[in-house]
VOTIMI-932720 format. One record per atom (N, C-alpha, C): atom name; z, x, y; residue in one letter; residue number from 1. Coordinates in Angstrom, 1 decimal. Example, Ala and Ser with C-alpha at 12.3 -4.5 7.8 and 13.67 -1.06 7.14 Angstrom:
<pts>
(N,(7.8,13.2,-5.7),a,1),
(CA,(7.8,12.3,-4.5),a,1),
(C,(7.8,13.2,-3.3),a,1),
(N,(7.1,12.8,-2.2),s,2),
(CA,(7.1,13.7,-1.1),s,2),
(C,(7.9,12.9,0.0),s,2),
</pts>
This chain:
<pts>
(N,(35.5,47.2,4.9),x,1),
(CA,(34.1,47.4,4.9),x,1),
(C,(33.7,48.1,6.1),x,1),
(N,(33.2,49.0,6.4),x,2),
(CA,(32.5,49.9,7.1),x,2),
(C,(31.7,49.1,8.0),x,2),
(N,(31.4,49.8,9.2),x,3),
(CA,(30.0,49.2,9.7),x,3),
(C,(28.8,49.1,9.2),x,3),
(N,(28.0,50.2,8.6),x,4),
(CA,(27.1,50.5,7.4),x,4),
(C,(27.0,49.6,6.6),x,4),
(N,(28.0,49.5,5.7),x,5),
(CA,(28.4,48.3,4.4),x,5),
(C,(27.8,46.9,5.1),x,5),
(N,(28.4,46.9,6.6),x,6),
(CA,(28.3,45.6,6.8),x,6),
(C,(26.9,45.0,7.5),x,6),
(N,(26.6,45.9,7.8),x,7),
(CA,(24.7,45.7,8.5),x,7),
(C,(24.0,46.0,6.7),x,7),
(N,(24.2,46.6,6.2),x,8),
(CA,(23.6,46.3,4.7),x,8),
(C,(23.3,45.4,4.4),x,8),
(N,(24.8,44.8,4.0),x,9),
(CA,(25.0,43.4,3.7),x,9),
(C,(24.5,42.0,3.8),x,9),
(N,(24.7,42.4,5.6),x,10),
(CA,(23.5,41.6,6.5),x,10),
(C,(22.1,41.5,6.4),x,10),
(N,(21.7,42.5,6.5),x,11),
(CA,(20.2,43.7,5.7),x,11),
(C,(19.7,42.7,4.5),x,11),
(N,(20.6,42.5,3.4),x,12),
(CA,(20.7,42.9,2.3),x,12),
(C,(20.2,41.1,2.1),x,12),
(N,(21.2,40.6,2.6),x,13),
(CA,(21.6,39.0,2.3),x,13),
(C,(20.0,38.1,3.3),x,13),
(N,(19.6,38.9,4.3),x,14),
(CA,(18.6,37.9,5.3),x,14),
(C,(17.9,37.6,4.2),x,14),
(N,(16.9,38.2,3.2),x,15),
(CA,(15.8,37.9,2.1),x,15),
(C,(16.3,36.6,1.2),x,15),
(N,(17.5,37.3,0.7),x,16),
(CA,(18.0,36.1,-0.1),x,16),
(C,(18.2,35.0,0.4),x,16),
(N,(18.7,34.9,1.6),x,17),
(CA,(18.3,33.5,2.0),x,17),
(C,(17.5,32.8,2.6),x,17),
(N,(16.7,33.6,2.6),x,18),
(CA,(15.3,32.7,3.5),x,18),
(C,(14.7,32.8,1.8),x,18),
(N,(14.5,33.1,0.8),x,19),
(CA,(13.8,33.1,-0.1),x,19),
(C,(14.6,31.5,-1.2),x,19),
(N,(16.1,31.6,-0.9),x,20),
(CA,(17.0,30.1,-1.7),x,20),
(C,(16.1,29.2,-0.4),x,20),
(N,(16.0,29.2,0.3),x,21),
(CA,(15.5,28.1,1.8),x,21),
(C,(14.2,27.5,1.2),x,21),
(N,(13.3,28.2,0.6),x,22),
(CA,(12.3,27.6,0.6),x,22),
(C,(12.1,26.9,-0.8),x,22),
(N,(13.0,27.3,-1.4),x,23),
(CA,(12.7,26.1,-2.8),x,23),
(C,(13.4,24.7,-2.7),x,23),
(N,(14.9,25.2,-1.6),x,24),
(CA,(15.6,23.6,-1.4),x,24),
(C,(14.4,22.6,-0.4),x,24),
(N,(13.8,23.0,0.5),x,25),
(CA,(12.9,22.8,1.0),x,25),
(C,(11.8,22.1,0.4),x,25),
(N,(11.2,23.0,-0.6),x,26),
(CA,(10.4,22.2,-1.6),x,26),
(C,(11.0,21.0,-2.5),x,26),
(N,(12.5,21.4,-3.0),x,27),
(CA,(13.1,20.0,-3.5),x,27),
(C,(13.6,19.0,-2.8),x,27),
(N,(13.5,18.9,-1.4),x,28),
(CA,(13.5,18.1,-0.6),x,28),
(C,(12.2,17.4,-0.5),x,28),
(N,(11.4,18.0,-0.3),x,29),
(CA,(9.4,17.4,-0.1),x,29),
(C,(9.2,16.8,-1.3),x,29),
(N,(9.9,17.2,-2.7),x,30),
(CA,(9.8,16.3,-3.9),x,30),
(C,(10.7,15.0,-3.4),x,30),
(N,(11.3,15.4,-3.3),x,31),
(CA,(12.5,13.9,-3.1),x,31),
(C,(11.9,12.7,-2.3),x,31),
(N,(11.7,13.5,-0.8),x,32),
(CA,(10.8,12.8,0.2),x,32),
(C,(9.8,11.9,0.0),x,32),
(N,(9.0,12.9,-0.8),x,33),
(CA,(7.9,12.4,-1.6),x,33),
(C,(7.7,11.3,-2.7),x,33),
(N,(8.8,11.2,-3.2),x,34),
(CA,(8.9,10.7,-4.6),x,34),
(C,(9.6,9.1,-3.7),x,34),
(N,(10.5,9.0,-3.1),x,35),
(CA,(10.9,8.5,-2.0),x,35),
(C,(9.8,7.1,-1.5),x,35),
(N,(9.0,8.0,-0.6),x,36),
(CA,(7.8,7.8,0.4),x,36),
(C,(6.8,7.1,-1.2),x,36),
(N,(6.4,7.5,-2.1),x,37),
(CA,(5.6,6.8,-2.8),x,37),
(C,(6.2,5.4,-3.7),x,37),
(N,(7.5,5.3,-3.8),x,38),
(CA,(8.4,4.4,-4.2),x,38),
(C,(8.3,3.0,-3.3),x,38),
(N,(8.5,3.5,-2.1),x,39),
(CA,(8.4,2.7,-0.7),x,39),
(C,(7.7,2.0,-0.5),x,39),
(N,(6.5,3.0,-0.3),x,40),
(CA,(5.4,2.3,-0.2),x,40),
(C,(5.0,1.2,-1.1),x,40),
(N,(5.0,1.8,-2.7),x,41),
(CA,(4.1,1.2,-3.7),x,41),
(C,(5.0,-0.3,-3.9),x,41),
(N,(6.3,-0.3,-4.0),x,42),
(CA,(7.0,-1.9,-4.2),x,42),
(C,(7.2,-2.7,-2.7),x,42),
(N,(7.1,-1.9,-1.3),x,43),
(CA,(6.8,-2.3,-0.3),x,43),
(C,(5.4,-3.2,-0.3),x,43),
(N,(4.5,-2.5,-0.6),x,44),
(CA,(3.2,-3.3,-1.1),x,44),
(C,(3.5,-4.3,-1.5),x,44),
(N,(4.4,-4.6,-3.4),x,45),
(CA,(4.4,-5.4,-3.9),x,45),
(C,(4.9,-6.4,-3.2),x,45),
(N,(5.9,-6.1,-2.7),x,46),
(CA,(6.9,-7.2,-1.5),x,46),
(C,(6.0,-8.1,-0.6),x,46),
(N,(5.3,-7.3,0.0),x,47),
(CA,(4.3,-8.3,1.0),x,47),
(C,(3.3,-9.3,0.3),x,47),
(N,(2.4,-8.7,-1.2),x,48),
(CA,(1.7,-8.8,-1.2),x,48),
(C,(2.1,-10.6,-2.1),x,48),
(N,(3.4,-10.1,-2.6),x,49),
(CA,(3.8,-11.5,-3.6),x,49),
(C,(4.5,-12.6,-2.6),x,49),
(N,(5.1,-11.9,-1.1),x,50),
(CA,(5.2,-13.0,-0.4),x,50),
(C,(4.6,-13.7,0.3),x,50),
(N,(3.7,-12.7,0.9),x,51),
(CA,(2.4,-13.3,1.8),x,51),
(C,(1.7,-14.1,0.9),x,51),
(N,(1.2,-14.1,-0.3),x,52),
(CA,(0.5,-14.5,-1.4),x,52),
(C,(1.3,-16.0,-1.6),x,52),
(N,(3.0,-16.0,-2.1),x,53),
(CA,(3.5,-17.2,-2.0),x,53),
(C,(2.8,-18.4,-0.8),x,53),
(N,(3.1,-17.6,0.1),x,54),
(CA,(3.2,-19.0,1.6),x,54),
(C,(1.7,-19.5,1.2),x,54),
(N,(0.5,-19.0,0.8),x,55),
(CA,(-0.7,-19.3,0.2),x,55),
(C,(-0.6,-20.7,-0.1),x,55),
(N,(0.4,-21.3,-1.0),x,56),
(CA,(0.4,-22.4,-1.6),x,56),
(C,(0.7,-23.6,-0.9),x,56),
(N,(1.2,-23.3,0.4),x,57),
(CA,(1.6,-24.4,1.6),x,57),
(C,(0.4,-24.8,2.3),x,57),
(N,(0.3,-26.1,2.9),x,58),
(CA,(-0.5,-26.5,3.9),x,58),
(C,(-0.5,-25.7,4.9),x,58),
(N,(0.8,-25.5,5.5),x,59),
(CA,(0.3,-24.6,6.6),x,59),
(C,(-0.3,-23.3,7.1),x,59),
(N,(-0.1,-22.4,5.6),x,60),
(CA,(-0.7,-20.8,5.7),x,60),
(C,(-2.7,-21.5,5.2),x,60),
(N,(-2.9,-22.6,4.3),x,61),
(CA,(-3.8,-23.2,4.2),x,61),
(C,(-4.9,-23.0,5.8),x,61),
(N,(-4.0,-23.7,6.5),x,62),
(CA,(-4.7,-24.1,7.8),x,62),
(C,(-4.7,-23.0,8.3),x,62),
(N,(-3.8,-22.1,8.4),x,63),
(CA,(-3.7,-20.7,9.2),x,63),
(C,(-4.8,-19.7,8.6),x,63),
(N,(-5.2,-19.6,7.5),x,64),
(CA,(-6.2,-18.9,7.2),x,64),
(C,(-7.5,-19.6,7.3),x,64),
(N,(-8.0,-20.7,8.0),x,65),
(CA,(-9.0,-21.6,7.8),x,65),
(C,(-10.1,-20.1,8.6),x,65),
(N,(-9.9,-20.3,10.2),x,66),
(CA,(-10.3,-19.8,10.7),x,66),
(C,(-11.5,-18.6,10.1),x,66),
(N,(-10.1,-17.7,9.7),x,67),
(CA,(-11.0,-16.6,9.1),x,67),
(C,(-12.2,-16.6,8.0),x,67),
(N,(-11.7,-17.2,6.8),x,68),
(CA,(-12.3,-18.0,5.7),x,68),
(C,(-13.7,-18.3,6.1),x,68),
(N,(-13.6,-19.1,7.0),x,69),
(CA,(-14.6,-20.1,7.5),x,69),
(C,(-16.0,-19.1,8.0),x,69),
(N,(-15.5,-18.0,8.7),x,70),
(CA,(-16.2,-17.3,9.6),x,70),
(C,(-16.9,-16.0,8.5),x,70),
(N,(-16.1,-15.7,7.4),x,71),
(CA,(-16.4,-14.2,6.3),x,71),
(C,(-18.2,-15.2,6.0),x,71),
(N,(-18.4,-13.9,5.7),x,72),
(CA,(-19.9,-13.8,5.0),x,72),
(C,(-19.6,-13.7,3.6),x,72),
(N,(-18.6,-13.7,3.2),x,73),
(CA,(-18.2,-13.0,1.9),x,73),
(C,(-17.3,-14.0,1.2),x,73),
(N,(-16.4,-15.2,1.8),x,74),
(CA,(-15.8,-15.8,0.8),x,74),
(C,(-16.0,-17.4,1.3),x,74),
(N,(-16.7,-17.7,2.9),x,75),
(CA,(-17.2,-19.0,3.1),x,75),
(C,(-17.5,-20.0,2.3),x,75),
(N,(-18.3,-19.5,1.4),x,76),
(CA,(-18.8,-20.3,0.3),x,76),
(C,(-18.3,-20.8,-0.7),x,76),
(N,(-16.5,-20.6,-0.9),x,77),
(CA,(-15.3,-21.2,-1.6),x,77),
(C,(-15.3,-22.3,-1.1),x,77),
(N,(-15.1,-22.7,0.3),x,78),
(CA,(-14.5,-23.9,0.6),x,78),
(C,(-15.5,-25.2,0.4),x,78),
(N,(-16.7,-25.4,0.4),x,79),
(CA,(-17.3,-26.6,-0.6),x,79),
(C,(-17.3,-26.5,-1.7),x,79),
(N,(-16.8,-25.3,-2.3),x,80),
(CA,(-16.6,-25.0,-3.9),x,80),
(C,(-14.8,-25.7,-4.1),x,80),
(N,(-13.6,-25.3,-3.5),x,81),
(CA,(-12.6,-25.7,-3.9),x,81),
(C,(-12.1,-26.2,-2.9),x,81),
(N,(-12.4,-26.8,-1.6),x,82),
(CA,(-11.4,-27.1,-0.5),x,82),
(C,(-10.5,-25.9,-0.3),x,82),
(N,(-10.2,-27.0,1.0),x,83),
(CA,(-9.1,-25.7,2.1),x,83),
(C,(-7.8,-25.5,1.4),x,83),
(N,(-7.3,-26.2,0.2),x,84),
(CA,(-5.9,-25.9,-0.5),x,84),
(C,(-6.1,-25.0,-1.3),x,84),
(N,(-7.9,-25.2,-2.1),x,85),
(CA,(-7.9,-24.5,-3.5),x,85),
(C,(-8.2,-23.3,-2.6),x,85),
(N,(-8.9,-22.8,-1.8),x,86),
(CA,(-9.2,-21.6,-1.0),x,86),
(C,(-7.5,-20.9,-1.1),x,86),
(N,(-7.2,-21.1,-0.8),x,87),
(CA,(-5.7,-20.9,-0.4),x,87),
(C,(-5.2,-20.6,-1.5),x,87),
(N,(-5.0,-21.5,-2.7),x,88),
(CA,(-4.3,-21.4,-3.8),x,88),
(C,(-4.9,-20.2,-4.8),x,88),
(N,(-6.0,-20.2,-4.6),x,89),
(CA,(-7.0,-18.9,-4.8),x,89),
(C,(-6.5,-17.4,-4.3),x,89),
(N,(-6.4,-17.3,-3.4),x,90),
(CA,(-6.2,-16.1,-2.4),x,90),
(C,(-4.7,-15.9,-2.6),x,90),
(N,(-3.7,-16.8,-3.3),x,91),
(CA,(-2.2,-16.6,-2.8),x,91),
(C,(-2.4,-16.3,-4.9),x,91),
(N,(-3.1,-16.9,-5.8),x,92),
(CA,(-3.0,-16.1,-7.0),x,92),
(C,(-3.1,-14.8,-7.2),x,92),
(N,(-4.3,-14.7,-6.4),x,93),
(CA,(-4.7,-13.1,-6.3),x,93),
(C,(-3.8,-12.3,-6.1),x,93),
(N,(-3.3,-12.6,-4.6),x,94),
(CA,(-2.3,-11.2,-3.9),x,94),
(C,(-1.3,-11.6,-4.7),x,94),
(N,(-0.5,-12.7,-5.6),x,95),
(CA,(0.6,-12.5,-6.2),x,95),
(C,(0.3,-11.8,-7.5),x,95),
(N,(-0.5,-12.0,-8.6),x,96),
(CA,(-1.1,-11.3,-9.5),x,96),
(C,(-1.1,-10.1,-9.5),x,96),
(N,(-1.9,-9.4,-8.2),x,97),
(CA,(-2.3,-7.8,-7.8),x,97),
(C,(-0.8,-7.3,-7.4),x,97),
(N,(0.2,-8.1,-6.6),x,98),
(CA,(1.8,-7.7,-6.7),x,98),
(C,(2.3,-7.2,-8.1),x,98),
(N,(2.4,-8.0,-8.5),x,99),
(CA,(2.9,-8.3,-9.7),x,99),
(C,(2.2,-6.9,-10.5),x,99),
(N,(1.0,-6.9,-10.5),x,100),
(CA,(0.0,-5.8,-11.5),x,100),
(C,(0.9,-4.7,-11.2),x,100),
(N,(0.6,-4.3,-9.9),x,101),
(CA,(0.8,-2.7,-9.3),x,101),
(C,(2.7,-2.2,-9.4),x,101),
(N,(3.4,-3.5,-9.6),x,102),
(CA,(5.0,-3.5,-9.4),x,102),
(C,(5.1,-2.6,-10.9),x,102),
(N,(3.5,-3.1,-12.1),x,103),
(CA,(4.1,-2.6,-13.4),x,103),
(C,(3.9,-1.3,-13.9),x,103),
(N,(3.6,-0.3,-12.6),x,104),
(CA,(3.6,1.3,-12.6),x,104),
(C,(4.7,1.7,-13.5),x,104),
(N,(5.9,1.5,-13.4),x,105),
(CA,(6.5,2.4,-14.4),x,105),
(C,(6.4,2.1,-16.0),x,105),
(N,(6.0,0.6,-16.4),x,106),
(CA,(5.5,0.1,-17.8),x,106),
(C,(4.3,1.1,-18.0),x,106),
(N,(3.1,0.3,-17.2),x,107),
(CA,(1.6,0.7,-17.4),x,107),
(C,(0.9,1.6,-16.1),x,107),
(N,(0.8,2.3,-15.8),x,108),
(CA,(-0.2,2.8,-15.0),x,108),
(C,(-1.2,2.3,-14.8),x,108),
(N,(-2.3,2.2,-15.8),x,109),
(CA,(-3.5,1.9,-16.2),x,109),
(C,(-3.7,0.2,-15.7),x,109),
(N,(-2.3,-0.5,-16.0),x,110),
(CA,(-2.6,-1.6,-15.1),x,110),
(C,(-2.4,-2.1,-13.6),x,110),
(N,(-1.2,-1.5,-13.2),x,111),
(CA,(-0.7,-0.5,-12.0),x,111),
(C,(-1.9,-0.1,-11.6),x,111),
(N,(-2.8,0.6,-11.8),x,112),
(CA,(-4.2,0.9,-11.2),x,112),
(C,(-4.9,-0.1,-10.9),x,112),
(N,(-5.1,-1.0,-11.7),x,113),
(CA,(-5.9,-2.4,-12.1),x,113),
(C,(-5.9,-2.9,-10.4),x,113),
(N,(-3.8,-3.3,-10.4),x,114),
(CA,(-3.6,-3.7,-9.4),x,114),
(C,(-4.0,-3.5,-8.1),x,114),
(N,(-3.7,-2.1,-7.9),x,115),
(CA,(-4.2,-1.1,-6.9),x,115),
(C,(-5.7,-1.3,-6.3),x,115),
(N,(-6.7,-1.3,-7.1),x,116),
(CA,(-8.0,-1.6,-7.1),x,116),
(C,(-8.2,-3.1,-7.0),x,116),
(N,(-7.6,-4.0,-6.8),x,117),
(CA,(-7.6,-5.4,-6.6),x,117),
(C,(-6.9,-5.4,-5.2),x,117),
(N,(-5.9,-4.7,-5.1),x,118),
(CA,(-5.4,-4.7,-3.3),x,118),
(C,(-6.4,-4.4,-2.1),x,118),
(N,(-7.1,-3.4,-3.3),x,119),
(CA,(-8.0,-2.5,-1.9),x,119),
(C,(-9.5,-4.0,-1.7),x,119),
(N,(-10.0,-4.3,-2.9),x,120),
(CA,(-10.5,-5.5,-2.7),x,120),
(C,(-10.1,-6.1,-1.6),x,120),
(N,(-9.0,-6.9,-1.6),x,121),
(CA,(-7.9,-7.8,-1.0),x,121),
(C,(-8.4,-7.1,0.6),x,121),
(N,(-7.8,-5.8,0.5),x,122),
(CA,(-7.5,-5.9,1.9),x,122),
(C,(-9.0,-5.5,3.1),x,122),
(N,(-9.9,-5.0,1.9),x,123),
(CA,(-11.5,-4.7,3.0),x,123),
(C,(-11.9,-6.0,3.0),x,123),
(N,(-11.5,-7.3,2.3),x,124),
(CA,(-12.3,-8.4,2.9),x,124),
(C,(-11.2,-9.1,4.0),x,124),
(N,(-10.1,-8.6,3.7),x,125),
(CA,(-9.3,-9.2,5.1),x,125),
(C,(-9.6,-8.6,6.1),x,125),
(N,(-9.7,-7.4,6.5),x,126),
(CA,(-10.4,-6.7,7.2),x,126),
(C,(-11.6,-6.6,7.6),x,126),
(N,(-12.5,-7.1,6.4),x,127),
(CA,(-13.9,-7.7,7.1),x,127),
(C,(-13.9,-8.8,8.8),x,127),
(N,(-12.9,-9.7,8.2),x,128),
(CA,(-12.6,-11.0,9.1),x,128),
(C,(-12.1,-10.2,10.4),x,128),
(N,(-11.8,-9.3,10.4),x,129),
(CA,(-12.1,-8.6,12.4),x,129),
(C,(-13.4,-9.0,12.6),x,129),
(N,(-14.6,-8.4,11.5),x,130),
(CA,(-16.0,-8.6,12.5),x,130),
(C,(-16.4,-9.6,12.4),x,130),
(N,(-16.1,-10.8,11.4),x,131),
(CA,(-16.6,-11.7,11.6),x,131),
(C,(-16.2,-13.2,11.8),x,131),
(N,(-14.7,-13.1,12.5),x,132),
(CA,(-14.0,-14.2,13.0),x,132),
(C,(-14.5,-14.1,14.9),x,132),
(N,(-14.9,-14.8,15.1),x,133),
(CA,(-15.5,-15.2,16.4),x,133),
(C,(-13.7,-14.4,17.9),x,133),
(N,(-13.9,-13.8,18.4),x,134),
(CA,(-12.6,-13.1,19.3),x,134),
(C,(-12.2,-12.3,18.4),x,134),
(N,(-11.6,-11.8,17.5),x,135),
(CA,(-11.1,-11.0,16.4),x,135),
(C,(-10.6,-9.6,17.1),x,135),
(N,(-11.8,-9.4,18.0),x,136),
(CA,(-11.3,-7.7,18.1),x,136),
(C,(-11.6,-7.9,19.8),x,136),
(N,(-11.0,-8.4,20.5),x,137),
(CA,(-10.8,-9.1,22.1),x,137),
(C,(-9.6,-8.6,21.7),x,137),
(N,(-9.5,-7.6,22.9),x,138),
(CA,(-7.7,-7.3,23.0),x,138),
(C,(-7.1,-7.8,23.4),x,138),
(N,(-5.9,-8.0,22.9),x,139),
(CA,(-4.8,-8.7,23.4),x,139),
(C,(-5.1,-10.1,22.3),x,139),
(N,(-6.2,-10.3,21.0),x,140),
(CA,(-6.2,-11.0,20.4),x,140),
(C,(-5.1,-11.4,19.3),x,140),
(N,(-4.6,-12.6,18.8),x,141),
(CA,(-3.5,-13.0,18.3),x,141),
(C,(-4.1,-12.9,16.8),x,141),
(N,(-5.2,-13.0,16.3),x,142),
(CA,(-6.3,-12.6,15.1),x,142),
(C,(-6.5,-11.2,14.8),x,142),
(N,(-6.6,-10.4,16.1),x,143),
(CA,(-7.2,-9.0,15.5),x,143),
(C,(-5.9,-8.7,15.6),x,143),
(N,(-4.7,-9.1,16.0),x,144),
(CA,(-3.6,-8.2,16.0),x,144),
(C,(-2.6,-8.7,14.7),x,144),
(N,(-2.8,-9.6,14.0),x,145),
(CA,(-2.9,-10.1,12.9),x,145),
(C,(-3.2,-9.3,11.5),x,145),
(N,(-4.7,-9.1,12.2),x,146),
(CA,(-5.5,-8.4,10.6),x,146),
(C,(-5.3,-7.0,10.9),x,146),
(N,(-5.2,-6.4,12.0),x,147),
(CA,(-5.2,-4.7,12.0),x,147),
(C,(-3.7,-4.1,11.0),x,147),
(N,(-2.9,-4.9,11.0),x,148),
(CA,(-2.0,-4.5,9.7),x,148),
(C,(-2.3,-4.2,8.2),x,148),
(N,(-3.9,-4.7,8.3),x,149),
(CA,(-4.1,-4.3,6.9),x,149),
(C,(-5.1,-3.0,6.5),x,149),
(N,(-4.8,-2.3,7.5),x,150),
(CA,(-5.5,-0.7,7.5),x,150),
(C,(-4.2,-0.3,6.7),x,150),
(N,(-3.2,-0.3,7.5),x,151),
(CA,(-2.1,0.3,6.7),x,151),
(C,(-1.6,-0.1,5.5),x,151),
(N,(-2.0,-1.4,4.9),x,152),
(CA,(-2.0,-1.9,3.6),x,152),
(C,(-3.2,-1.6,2.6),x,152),
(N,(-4.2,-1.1,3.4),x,153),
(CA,(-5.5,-0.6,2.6),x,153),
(C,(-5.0,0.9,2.2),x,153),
(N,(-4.5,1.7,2.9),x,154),
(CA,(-4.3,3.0,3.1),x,154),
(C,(-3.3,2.8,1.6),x,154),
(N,(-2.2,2.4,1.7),x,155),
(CA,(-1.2,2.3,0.6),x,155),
(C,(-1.8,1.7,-0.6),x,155),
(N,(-2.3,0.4,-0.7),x,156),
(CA,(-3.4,0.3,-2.1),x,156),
(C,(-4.1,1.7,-2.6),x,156),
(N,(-4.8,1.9,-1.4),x,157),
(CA,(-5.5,3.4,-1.9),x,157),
(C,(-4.6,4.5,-2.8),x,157),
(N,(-3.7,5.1,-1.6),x,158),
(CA,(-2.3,5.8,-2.3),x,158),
(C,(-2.6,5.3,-3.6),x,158),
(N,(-1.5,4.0,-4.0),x,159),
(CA,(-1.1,3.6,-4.9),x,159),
(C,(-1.7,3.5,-6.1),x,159),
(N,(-3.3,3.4,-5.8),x,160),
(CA,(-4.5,3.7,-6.9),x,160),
(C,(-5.0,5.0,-7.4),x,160),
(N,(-4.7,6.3,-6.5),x,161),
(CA,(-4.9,7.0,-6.8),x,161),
(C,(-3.8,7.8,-7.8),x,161),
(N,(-2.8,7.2,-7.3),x,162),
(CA,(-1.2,8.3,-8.0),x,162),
(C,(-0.9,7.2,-9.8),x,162),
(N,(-1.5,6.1,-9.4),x,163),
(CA,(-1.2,5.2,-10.9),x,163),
(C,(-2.2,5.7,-12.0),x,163),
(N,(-3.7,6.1,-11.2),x,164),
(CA,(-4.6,6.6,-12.4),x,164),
(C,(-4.7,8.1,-12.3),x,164),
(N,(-3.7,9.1,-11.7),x,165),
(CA,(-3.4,10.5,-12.5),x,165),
(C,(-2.2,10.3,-13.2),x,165),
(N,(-1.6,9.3,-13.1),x,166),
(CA,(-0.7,8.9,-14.1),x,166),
(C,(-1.1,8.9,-15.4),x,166),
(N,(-1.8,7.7,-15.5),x,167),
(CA,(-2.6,7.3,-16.7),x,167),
(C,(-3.5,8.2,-17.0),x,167),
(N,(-4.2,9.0,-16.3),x,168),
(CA,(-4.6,10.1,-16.9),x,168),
(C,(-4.3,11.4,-17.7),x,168),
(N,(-3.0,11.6,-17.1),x,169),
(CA,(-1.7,12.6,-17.5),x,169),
(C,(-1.0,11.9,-18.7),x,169),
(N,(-1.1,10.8,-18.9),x,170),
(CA,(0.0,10.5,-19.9),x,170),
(C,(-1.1,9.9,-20.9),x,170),
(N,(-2.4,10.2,-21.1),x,171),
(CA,(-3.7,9.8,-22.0),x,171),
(C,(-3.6,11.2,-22.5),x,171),
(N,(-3.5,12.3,-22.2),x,172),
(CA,(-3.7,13.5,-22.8),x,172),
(C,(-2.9,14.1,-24.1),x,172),
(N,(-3.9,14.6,-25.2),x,173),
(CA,(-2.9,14.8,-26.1),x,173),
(C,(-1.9,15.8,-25.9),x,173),
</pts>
């Protein structure tokens, strides 16, 4: 092969491969992606059916008093059901809404359900920063507690969004 031939070649071959680069690239960002939404969405499930479990113990009972007590928004359970049923309440939910959103690859449509029940879940847990007395005092053992559930609100969201273009994509004739 000549010199000519071989700067051609070189010439010849740069396109082709910067042009193969950008689709493995893109089949990577699918993988990633597909990956990253998997993660997330039974990650969710994971917390939401464990955290939800401890619900039924006296002691996560007493550990959520605090907050409970102080919401504008669910106070008014606890002369309604006591500090267990409060509890036993709140640990049906987040196991249920687990449970719902885990049934993405059966149902979407219920998978959504779920999704939209997390995001519930998690803006009134989130409420209880403003309205647990210290909550948002830094270096607090409460606000550093509940600030984890931005990023559990964030993933509900996600996970509501991608379950109902599901169900919308697989409704069409």
């Amino acid at each position: 092969m000549s010199v000519v031939e071989i700067k051609e070649s070189v010439i010849s071959s740069g396109p082709a491969r910067s042009a193969t680069a950008i689709p493995a690239s893109a089949s990577w960002g699918e993988h990633l992606t597909g990956l990253g939404t998997g993660i997330l969405r039974y990650g969710l499930v994971f917390l939401l059916i464990a955290i939800g479990s401890t619900k039924f113990f006296a002691f996560e009972a007493k550990a959520i008093q605090p907050f409970v007590a102080h919401s504008l928004f669910v106070s008014w359970l606890y002369p309604v059901l006591g500090l267990q049923g409060v509890s036993n309440l709140f640990g049906m939910s987040e196991v249920a809404t687990g449970i719902l959103i885990a049934l993405r690859p059966v149902s979407p449509k219920l998978s959504a359900v779920g999704s939209l029940a997390g995001i519930a879940i998690f803006l009134t847990t989130l409420s209880f920063l403003f309205t647990t007395p210290g909550a948002l005092v830094p270096g607090s053992d409460a606000g550093g507690f509940l600030v984890k559930d931005i990023v559990l609100l964030g993933a509900a969201i996600y996970t509501a969004g991608e379950a109902l273009r599901s169900a919308a994509e697989s409704s069409r004739p």
